[in-house]
C-alpha positions, 0 to 999 in steps of 0.5 A, a space after each residue: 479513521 483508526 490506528 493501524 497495525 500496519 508496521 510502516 504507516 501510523 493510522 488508516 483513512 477509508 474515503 471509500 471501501 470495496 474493490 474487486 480482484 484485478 491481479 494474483 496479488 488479490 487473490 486472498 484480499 485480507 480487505 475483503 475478508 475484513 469486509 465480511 466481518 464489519 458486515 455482520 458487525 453492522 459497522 457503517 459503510 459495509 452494509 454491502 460487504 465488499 463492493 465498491 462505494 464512496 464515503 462522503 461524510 469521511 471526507 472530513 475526518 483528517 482535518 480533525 486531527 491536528 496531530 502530524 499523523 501518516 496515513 494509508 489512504 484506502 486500506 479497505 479499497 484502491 483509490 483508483 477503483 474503475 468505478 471512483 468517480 474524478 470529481 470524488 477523487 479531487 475531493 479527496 485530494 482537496 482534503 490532503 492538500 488542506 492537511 499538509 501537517 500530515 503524509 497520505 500512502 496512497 497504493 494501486 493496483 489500477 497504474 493506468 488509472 493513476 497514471 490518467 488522473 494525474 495526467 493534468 494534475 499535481 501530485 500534493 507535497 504531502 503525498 507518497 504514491 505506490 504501486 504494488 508488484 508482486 510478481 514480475 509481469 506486474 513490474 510494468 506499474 514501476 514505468 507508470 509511477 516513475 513518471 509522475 512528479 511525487 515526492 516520493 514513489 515507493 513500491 509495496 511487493 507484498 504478497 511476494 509471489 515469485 522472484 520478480 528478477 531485476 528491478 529498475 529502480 530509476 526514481 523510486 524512493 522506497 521499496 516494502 516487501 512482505 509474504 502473504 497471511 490467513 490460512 490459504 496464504 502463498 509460501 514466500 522464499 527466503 531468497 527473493 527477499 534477500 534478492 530484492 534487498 540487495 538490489 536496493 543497496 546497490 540502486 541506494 533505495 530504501 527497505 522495509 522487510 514488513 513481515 514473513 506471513 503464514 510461512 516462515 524463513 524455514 518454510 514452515 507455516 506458523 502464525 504471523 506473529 510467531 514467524 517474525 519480521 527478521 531478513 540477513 540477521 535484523 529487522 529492516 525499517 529503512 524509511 525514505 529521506 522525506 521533509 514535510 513542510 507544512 
């Protein structure tokens, strides 16, 4: 459990680690350049660099922050891995429903997977659901998170790899988009940002621009940092409408 730099969620919860590559959007994972690194630093939990495990003795790490803190849920892995047994995922959940003073970001790559587990179950209060979409043939996950009863249903398109054209928008809560970083990052134009902007105007959704990446507005490759996070004049830090009752 740590602090995150991550412009729109506060700290990072890691219950288990490692992925493998589904989609385009992985193609330059940052987690698992990451991984790389904390393996050679021998920190725990990556003494098998990027490959899929489940991390027990974090299970607990929540309950021990009484502070309201918002959380990103596996930002060293995708919850809903193919090799994440359910029974570990109920406990998981079992932990968020035990810390309602706290909003878990949970994001996927793997919507069948998502779409399965909460077949039968409920999504808790305090649980925002995600899907990533960064190109259009990955606007199928949309039709798979809109039909699950979570408070609220946000999309991260980032990296933006391409225009992904019309977006449905019917039950979705809230909308990130980013370009891509590290030195082998994919250029992001300007105009499929201001694209998808608009149409969370018109379908009155919430956005959040999180950054440029390696290649800026003018289609310059600089530092992240250099290249800002500015889109039509402003930063865009647009949040859902979200009461948490704990």
């Amino acid at each position: 459990m740590a602090k995150s730099s991550i412009e729109w969620t506060e700290a990072t919860w890691n219950p288990s680690v490692g992925c493998d590559k589904v989609t385009a959007g992985c193609k330059f994972c940052y987690a698992e350049v990451m991984a790389k690194r904390l393996k050679a630093m021998k920190a725990p939990g990556y003494e098998n660099g990027f490959k899929f495990k489940i991390l027990p003795d974090r299970l607990e790490m929540p309950k021990k922050l009484k502070k309201p803190t918002k959380f990103f849920v596996n930002s060293m892995s995708d919850l809903f891995h193919e090799k994440m047994p359910y029974s570990y995922l109920d406990e998981v959940f079992e932990t968020i429903t035990q810390t309602p003073h706290h909003t878990y970001q949970i994001l996927t790559k793997r919507e069948e997977i998502l779409g399965d587990y909460f077949r039968n179950r409920i999504v808790p209060n305090n649980v925002w659901l995600g899907v990533t979409v960064e190109n259009a043939k990955a606007k199928n996950r949309i039709d798979v998170l809109r039909n699950i009863d979570a408070k609220i249903r946000f999309l991260s398109i980032e990296p933006l790899l391409q225009n992904v054209g019309e977006l449905n928008l019917d039950n979705i809560h809230w909308v990130i988009v980013g370009g891509e970083s590290g030195h082998k990052a994919r250029p992001m134009k300007e105009e499929w940002a201001i694209d998808i902007q608009k149409q969370c105007d018109e379908q009155e959704v919430s956005f959040f621009f999180k950054q440029w990446g390696t290649w800026g507005a003018d289609g310059q490759k600089r530092s992240k940092k250099a290249n800002g996070r500015i889109l039509l004049g402003k930063e865009w830090n647009e949040e859902p409408e979200y009461i948490l009752v704990a």
